[in-house]
N, C-alpha and C positions, 0 to 999 in steps of 0.2 A: 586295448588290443596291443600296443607299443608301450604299454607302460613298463614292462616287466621284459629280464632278456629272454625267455623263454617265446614271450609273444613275439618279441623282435625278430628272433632267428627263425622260427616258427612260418612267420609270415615271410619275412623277408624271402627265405627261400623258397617259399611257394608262390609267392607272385613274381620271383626268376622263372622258375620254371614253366609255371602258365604263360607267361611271355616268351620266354623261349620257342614253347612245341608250341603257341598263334603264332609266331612268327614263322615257325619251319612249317604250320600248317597252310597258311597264305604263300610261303614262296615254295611249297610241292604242288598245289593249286595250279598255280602260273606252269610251272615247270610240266606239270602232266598235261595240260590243255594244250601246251604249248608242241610239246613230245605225241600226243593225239592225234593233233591238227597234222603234224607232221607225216605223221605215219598215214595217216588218212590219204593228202594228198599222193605220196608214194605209193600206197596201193592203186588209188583209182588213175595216176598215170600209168603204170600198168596195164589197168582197164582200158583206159580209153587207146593204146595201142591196138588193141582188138578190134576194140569199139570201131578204130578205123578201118582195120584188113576189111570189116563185115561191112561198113557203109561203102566202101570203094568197091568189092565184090558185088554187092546184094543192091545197090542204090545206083553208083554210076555206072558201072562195065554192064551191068542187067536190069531192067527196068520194067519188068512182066511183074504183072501182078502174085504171081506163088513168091518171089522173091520179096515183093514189100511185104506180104505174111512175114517169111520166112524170118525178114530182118526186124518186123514187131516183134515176134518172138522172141528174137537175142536182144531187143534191147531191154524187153520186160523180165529175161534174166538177169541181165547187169543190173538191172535195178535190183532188184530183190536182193543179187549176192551184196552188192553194195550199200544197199540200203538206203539210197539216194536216187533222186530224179534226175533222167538224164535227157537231154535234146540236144538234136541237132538243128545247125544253122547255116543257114550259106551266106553268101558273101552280101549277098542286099538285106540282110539282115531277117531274114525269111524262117521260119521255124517248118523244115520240110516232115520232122519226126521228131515225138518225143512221147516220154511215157506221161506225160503233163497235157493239158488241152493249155498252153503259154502261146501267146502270140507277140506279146509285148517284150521283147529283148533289151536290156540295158545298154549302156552306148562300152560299158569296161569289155562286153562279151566283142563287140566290134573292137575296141583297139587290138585285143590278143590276134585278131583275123590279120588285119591290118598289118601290125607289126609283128607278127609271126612269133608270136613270143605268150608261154602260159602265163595268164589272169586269174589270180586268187585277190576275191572281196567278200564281206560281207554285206548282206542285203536284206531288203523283203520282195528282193527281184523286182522293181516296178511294182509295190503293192500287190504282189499277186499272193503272198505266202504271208500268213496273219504275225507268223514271227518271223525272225532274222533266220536266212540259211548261210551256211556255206559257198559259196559258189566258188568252181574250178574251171578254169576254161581252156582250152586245150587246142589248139589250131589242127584243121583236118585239109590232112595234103592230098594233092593228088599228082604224082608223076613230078613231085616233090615243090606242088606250087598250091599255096594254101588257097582252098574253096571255098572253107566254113570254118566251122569252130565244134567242140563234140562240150557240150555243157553238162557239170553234176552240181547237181544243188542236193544239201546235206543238211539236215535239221539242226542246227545249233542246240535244242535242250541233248536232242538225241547224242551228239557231242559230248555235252556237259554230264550228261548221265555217267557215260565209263569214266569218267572224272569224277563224280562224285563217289562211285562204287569205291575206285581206290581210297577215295579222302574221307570214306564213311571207316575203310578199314582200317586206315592210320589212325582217325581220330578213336575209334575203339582201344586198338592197341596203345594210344596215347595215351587213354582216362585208366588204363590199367595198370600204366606205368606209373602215371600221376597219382593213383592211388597206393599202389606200394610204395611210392616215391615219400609221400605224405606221410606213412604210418613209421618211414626210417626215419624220416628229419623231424617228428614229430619223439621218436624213442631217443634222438641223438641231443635234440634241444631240451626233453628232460633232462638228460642222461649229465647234459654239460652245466643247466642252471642248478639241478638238485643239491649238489655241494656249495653253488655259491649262498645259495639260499640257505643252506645250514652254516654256513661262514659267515653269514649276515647275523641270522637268530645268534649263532656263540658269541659274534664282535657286542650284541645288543647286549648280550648277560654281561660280560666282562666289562661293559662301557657303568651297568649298574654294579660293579665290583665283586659278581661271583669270575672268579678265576679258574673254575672246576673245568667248565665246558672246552670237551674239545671235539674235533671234527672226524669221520670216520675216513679215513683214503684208501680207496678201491681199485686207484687206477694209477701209473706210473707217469701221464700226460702232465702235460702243464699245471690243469686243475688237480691232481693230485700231489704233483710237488709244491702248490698254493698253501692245499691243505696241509700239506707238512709241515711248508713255514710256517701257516698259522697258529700249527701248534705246538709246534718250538714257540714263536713270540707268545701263547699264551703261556704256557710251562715259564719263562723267561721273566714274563709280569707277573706271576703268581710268586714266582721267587723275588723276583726285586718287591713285592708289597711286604710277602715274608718279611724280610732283610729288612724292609723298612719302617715293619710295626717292631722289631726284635731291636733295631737302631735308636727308635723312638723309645719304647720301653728301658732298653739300656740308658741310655743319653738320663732319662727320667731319672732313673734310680743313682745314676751317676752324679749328678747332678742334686738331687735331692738331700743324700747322707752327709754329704759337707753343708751343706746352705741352711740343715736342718740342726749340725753341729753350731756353727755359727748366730743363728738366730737365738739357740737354747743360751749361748755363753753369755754371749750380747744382752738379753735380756735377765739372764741371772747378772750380772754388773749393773744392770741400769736399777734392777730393782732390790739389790741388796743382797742376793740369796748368795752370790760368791762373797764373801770374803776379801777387805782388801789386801791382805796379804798375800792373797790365793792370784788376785788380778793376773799380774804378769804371766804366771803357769797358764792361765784361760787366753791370756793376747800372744802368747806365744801358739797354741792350738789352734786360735783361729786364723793367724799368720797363714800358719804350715796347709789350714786347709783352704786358706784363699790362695797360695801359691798352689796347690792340688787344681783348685776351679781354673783359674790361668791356664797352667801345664795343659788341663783338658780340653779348654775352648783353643788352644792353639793347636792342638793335635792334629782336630777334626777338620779346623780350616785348614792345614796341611795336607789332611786328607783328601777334602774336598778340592782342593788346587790341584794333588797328582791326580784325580780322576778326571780332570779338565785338559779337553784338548792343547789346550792356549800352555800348560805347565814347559817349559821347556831344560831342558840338563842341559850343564855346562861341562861336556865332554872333554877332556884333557887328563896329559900325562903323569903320571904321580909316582910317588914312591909308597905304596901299601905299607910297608913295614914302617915308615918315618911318621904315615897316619896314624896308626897303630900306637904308637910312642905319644904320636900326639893327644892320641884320645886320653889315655891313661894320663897323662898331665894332666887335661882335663878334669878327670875323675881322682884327682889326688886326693882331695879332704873328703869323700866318700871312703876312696878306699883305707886313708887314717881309719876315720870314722871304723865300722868297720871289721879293721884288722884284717882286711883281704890280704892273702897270701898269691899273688898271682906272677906267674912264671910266661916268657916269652920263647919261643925257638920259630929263628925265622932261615930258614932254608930256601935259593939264597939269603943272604946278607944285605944285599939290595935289590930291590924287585916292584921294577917299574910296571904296571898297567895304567888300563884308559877308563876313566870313570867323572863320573859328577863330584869334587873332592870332597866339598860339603854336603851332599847328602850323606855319602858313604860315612863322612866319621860321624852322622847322625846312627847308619845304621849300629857302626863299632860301639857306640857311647849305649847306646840302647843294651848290645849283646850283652856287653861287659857288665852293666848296672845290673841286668836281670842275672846274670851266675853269676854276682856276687850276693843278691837277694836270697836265691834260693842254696846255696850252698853251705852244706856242712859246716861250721864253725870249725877253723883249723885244718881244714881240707885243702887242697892247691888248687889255683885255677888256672886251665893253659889255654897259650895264645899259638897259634902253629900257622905257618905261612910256607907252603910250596907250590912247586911247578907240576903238573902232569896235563897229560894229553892236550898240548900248547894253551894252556889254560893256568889263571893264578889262583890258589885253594886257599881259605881262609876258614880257620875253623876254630871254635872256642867252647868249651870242656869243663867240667864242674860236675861237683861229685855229689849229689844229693836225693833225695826220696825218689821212688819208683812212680810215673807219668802215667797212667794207664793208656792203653794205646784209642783209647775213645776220647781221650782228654787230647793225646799226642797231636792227634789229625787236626784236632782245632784249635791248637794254640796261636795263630796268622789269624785268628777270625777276630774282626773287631770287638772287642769289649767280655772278652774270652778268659776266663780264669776258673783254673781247677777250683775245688775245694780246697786243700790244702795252700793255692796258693794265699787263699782267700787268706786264711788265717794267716798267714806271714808277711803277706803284702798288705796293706792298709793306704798305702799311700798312690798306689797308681791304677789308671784310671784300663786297664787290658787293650790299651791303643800302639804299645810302644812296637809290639811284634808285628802286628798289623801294618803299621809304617813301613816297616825293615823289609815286610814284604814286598808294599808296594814301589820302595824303590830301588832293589834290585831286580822287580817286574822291567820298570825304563828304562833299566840296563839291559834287558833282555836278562837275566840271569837270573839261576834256580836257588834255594836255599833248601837245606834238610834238616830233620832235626831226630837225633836217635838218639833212646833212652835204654840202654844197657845195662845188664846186672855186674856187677863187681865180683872176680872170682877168688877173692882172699875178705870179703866184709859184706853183709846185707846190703849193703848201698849201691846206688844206680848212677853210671857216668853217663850225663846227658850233654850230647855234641849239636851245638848248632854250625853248620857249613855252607861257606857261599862260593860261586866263584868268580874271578873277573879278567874278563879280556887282556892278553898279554902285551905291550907296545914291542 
């Protein structure tokens, strides 16, 4: 019954509420009996102010017998209107009239004489009444000195009945209430577990690795913005498996063409098939592509440090344009190599921002190496360094094949290479732009990259641009 939230809220809130309306039905109980009892005796003090004029008239001041007719008569009204038994008593405790044959007075009906003061008990009056009555006692004066006492004895079920009447029609209207009450918290506890329940079944598919399922949101409450995130983080895991069967797969193939290059060489030298004079050309090859497998395993663990919390920039002052200078030092015997023609205009002259030093001349070294890979032989390649909107621009330029803009969008994806770059590139592994992304990401800063048509030659100027915080 509690095992499920459905039963929990389900029950939960119906045995509030059945304790609630027993509890408000027990204390309207008390409170009408009480409100009854009350009303009761106010009415019949009332009565018995009558009650008296008629005994003091018809009993003391006259004593002929038409008179004690007369006054059986009104007291067998007062009974009837009141519905109760009444007698009277005198002072020796004597029952001179009553609508009862009682002879037997209790001693409470004497103290009220006594002490001149109205007595309400419960009784069976000296066993004369088989159940408990009411009893009212009322001191009966004369010439304002009490003589007797004017007694109504009152049926206690006959009490508890108009008590019941009300608590029969509360508890009616109760179970009517409790019943529609029922059928809302019974539509509200489906209404709220139905989604988690399909939150549950989609976590169970995706815990078995379908990443499809997702959840339907119908409602803007909590449990609907639940479902929302749930299916953002399912969308979220569906892509990072993507990414990470497309990561594995790359890694693979990346991984594979050099170690498959090297084995073949390796084992044509061990078993004759190379030539010794060939040797050196094949240990040079496998060199070039064990420094490829290096380059690559070190990329990734680069990578995989900037996407770690723990990675931390050393933030500091610098001169972009003196980096810039430095990179290209750097890259001097490439650029021999080569034959890059590349051109600098740094506007200022010197131009200090705030950056991580060495990662950024990782990004510079990366930019520069790749426009001079894909670049026109003989074409110029520019380095351009200004100020705009309190901001430092950094942007570098080269002049070669047209980018399709389906290639453009994903050249920042790890392990990402055109076709065409395919064939020019052989040597790197599509991690280096991926990097440059991500660390101008920890700089907070954005990079572009626009591949443009030339308007005097077929050829396409492709611009990579960054920029970085001004000191």
């Amino acid at each position: 019954m509690f095992k499920s939230i459905f039963g929990r809220m389900f029950w939960t809130y119906a045995i509030i509420l059945m304790f609630v309306f027993s509890t408000l039905a027990l204390s309207l109980s008390a409170l009408f009996s009480q409100f009854n009892e009350r009303k009761q005796i106010e009415m019949l003090s009332s009565v018995a102010d009558t009650v008296e004029e008629w005994t003091v008239t018809l009993q003391v001041e006259q004593q002929d017998a038409l008179s004690a007719q007369a006054y059986s008569s009104v007291l067998q009204s007062w009974a009837s209107f009141t519905e109760a038994d009444i007698i009277i008593v005198n002072r020796d405790g004597d029952v001179f009239e009553g609508t009862k044959q009682i002879t037997d007075i209790p001693d409470k009906v004497m103290d009220s004489i006594y002490d001149d003061k109205i007595t309400v008990f419960k009784s069976d009056f000296n066993n004369f009444y088989e159940n408990r009555v009411l009893s009212v006692s009322y001191p009966l004066h004369y010439k304002n000195t009490p003589i007797g006492a004017i007694v109504f004895n009152k049926s206690l079920p006959e009490l508890r009945r108009d008590v019941i009447e009300l608590l029969l029609i509360f508890v009616l209207s109760s179970l009517l209430s409790l019943l529609v009450a029922f059928v809302i918290i019974y539509i509200q506890a489906k209404k709220i577990s139905k989604p988690i329940v399909q939150i549950n079944k989609a976590a169970q598919k995706i815990a078995r690795g379908d990443f499809s399922e997702r959840v339907a949101v119908t409602t803007r409450d909590e449990i609907g913005q639940l479902a929302s995130t749930f299916n953002f983080m399912a969308s979220s895991i569906e892509k990072a498996d993507a990414n990470r069967q497309s990561f594995v797969s790359d890694v693979s193939h990346e991984l594979r063409t050099p170690m498959t290059s090297i084995t073949g060489f390796v084992e044509g030298m061990l078993d004759g098939t190379i030539a010794e004079d060939d040797r050196n050309d094949y240990l040079k090859i496998v060199r070039d592509e064990s420094v490829r497998l290096t380059k690559l395993v070190n990329d990734m663990l680069e990578m995989s440090k900037m996407q770690s919390e723990e990675f931390k920039m050393n933030i500091a002052p610098f001169d972009i344009n003196d980096l810039i200078c430095s990179s290209l030092i750097s890259l001097e015997k490439t650029i021999e190599e080569r034959n890059a023609d590349i051109e600098v205009d740094f506007r200022p002259e010197h131009l200090t921002t705030l950056g991580d030093k060495d990662q950024l001349k990782r990004v510079l070294i990366n930019l520069i190496d790749n426009a001079m890979k894909f670049c026109i032989p003989g074409t110029q390649i520019l380095i351009k360094t200004s100020v705009a909107n309190g901001k430092a621009h950094v942007s570098i330029s080269n002049i070669g094949e047209e980018i399709a803009p389906d290639n453009l969008k994903h050249l920042f994806d790890r392990f990402y290479k055109t076709d065409k770059s395919r064939e020019r590139d052989r040597t790197g592994a599509g991690l280096g732009l991926s990097l440059v992304k991500n660390i101008l990401r920890l700089h907070n800063q954005p990079i572009t990259v626009k591949n443009t048509k030339n308007t005097d030659d077929d050829n396409y100027t492709t611009t990579f641009e960054f920029t970085l915080e001004v000191e």
